[in-house]
C-alpha positions, 0 to 999 in steps of 0.5 A, spaced: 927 736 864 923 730 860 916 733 862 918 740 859 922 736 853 914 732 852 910 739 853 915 742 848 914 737 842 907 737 844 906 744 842 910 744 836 906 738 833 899 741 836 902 749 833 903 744 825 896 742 825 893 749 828 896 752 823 893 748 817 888 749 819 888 757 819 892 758 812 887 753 808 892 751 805 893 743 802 893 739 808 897 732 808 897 725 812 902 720 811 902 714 813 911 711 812 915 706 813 922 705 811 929 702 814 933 706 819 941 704 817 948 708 818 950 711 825 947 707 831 942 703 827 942 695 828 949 697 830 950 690 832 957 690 837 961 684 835 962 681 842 955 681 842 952 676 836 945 679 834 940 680 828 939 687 825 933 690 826 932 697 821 924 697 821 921 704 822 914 706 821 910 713 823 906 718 821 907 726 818 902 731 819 903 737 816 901 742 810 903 747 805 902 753 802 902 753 795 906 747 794 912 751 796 913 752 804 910 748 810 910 746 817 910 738 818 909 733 825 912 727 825 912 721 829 917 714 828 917 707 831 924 704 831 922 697 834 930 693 837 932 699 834 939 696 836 939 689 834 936 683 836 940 678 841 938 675 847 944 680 851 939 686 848 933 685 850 928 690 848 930 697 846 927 702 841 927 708 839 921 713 838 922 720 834 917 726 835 920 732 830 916 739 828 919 740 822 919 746 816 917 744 809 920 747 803 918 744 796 917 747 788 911 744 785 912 741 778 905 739 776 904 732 779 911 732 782 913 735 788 921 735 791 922 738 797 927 739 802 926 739 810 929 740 816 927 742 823 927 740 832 924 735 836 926 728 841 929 722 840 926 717 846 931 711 847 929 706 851 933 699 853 930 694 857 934 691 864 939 685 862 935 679 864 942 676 866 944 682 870 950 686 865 946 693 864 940 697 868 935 699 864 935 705 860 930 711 858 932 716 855 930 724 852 934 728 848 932 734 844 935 732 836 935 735 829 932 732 824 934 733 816 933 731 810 929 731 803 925 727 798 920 727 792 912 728 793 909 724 786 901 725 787 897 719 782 890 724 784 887 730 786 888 727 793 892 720 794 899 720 792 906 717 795 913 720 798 919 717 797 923 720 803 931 720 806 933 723 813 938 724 817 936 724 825 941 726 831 940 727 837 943 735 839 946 731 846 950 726 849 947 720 851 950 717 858 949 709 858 955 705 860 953 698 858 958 696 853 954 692 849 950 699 846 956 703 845 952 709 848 956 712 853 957 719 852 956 720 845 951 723 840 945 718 838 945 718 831 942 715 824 938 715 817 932 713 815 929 712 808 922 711 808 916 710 803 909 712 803 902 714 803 900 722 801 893 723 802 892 730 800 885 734 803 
């Protein structure tokens, strides 16, 4: 079940970048980073005093005919995704997501909303004093949300961006410091970042 969700996501991001390439339309890479927060972002459970940890980072590729319609392959970071606390451990979370692109272009602004499919890997290390096993786990996920394009060049400009992520399947994690177990991972991540246009 994991391999086919990996192969799937794989070809819904390599199926972005081909497409691009054959509509010759404007093509973007985005560098971001930005904070996780809501849901189960740094959900730090009273029993267990921690810090919170909201920090996310990745990369879109994508393109879009016209300034109106477009595809989007994005992958994102979350480092101690949970918290950070000595009963933790490490734990993170990693999203992989294809999306579809739908913007209206004003000159050198560009709001656009967003929305599409993909995986949400989590990953918790064993509890070095023995309360929880490890976790590592994929689930399918949706992803939406929107934001604005505002370009300073021809080529460079940056993208304020808000979305919603949750994961399409219960996650089975018993150990109460998490608050996982037969429940639906979910999220928001506000981010800003980098346009390079070509």
């Amino acid at each position: 079940m994991r391999s086919r969700l990996r192969h799937v996501v794989a070809f819904l991001l390599f199926g972005t970048l081909a497409t691009a390439t054959r509509a010759r339309a404007d093509g973007l890479i985005v560098p971001f980073f930005g904070a996780n927060f809501g849901g189960d972002a740094a959900d730090c459970a009273e029993a267990v005093p921690c810090s919170r940890s909201p920090l996310t980072y990745g990369l879109g590729l994508g393109f879009m005919v016209g300034g109106v319609v477009g595809l989007e392959g994005e992958i994102a970071h979350a480092p101690h995704f949970f918290g950070e606390a000595a009963e933790r451990g490490d734990n993170y979370v990693l999203t992989a997501m294809a999306n579809v692109l739908v913007g209206i272009p004003i000159k050198a602004v560009r709001p656009y909303a967003v929305g599409g499919i993909g995986l949400v890997h989590t990953d918790i290390s064993k509890s070095s004093s023995g309360l929880y096993d490890a976790l590592s786990d994929n689930r399918l996920a949706l992803e939406v949300g929107g934001g604005l394009i505002g370009m300073f060049s021809q080529y460079v400009g940056i993208r304020g961006d808000l979305r919603y992520v949750r994961t399409l399947e219960e996650i089975h994690f018993p150990a109460t410091q998490f608050d996982l177990n037969d429940r639906h991972l979910e999220f928001w991540r506000g981010s800003v970042g980098v346009v390079f246009r070509f």
